[in-house]
C-alpha positions as CSV (number, residue, x, y, z in Angstrom):
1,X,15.6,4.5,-15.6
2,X,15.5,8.7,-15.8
3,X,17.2,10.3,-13.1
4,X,14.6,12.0,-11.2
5,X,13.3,8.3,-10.5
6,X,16.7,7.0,-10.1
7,X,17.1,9.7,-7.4
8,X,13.7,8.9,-5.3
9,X,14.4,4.8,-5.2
10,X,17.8,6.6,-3.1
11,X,16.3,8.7,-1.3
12,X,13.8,6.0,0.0
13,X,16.8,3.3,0.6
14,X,18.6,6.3,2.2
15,X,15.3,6.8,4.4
16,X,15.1,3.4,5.3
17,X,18.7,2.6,5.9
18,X,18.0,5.6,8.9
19,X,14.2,5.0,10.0
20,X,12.2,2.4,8.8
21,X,9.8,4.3,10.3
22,X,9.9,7.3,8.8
23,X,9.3,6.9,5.1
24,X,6.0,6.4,3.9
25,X,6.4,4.1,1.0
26,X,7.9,0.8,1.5
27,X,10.9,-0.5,0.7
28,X,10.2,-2.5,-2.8
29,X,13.4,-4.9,-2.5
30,X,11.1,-6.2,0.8
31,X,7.8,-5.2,-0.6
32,X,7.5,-5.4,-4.8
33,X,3.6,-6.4,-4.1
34,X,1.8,-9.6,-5.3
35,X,-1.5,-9.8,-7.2
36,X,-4.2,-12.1,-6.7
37,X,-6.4,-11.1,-9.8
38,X,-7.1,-8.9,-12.3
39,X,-10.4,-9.7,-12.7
40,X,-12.6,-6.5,-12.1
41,X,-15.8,-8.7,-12.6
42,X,-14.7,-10.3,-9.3
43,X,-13.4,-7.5,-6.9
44,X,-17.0,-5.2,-8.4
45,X,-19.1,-8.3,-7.6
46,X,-22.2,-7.4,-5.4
47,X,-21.3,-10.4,-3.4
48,X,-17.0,-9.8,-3.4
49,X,-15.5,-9.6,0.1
50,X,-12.0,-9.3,1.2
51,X,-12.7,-11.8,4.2
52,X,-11.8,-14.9,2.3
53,X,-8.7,-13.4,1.1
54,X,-7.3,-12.1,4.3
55,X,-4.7,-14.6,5.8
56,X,-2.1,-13.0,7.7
57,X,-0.8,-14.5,10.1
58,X,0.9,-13.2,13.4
59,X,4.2,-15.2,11.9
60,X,3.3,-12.9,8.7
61,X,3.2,-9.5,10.3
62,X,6.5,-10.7,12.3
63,X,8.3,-12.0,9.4
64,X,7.2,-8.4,7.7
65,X,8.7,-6.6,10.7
66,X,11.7,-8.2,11.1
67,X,12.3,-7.2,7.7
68,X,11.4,-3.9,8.3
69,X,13.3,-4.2,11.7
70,X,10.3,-3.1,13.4
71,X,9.7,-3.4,17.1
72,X,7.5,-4.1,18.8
73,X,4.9,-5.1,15.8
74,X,3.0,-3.5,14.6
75,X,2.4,-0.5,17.5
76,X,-1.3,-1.0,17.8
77,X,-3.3,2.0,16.5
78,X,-0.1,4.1,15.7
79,X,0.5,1.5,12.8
80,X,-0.2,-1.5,10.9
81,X,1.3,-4.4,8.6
82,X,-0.8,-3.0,5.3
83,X,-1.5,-4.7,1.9
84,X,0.5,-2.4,-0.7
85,X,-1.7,-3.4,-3.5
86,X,-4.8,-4.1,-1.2
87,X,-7.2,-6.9,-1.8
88,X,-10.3,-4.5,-2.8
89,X,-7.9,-4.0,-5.8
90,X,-7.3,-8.0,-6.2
91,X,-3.8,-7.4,-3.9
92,X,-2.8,-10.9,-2.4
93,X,-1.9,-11.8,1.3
94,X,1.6,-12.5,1.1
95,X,4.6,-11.2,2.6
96,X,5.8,-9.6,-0.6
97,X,3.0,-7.6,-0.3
98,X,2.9,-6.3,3.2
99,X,4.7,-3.8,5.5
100,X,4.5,-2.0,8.2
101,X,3.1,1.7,8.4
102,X,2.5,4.8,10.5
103,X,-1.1,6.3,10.7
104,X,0.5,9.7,10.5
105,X,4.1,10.0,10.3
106,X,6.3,12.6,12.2
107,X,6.5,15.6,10.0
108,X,3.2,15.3,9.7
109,X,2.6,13.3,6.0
110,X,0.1,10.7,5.2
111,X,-0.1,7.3,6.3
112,X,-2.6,4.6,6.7
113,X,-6.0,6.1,6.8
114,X,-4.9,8.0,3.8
115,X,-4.2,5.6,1.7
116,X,-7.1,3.5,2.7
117,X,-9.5,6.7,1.5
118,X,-7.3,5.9,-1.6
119,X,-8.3,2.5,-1.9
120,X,-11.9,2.6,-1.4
121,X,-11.6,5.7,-4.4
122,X,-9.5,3.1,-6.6
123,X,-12.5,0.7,-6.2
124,X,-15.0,2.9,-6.6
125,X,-13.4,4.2,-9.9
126,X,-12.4,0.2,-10.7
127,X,-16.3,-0.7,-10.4
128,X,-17.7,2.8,-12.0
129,X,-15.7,1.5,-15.4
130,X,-13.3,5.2,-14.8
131,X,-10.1,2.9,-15.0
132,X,-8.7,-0.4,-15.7
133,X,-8.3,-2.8,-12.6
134,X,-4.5,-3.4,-13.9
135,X,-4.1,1.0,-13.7
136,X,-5.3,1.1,-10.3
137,X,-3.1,-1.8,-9.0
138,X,-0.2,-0.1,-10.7
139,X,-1.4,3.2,-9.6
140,X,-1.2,2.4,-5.6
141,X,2.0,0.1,-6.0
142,X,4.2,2.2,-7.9
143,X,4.0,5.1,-5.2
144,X,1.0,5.5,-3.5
145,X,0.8,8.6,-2.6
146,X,1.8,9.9,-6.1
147,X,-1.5,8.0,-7.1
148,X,-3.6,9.8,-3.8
149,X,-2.4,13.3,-5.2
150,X,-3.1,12.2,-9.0
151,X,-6.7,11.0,-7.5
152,X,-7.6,13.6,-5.5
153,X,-6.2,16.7,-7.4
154,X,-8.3,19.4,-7.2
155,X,-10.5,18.3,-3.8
156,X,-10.6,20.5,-0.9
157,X,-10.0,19.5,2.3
């Protein structure tokens, strides 16, 4: 592992350890992400929905938050138990893919409404043949907002 990576995976259990809260990525000894496919037919089919895919349960999102030792859960419209590697991107609905996060988080960074821009871009590259459905899933669960400022550099706000 290089450093400069070594140091991020301890700065992340070092923000975790504090605020759960407070870091934007999750914590991937709770959260490595779990894949469903990696079919791109499927996920760019005309007729592909997420609806028969999405499972979680209450005892889910509970589970996720006692992990995350998140209370209450998940603080409706401040936050929400997310897919790391969502299912527009083949993601799966299981608890090693899911975790708690802000819509906007204190010091004013990204959370959930960025990152579902990111997804819908991910798809739409996925579908358009621009990248491999593999890249994309690695893309978002490696460090997802890496992947937003890889996929968006250059845009204006």
């Amino acid at each position: 592992m290089q450093l400069s990576h070594a140091i991020g995976w301890l700065g992340l259990a070092f923000c975790f350890s504090l605020t759960p809260l407070q870091a934007q990525l999750p914590n991937p000894d709770l959260t490595p992400g779990a894949i469903r496919t990696t079919n791109a037919d499927e996920i760019c089919s005309a007729s592909f929905r997420t609806k028969p895919f999405r499972k979680t349960t209450a005892a889910m999102k509970r589970q996720v938050c006692k992990a995350y030792g998140v209370k209450p859960c998940p603080k409706a419209v401040r936050e929400e138990i997310d897919h790391l590697i969502p299912l527009e991107l083949g993601g799966m609905d299981d608890v090693k893919n899911l975790w708690p996060e802000l819509a906007k988080y204190s010091d004013g960074s990204p959370g959930f409404h960025v990152k579902d821009k990111l997804e819908n871009e991910l798809h739409r590259r996925v579908c358009a043949g621009l990248m491999s459905l593999e890249d994309a899933q690695g893309c978002i669960s490696h460090n997802w907002i890496d992947c937003n400022h890889a996929v968006f550099a250059g845009e204006t706000k």
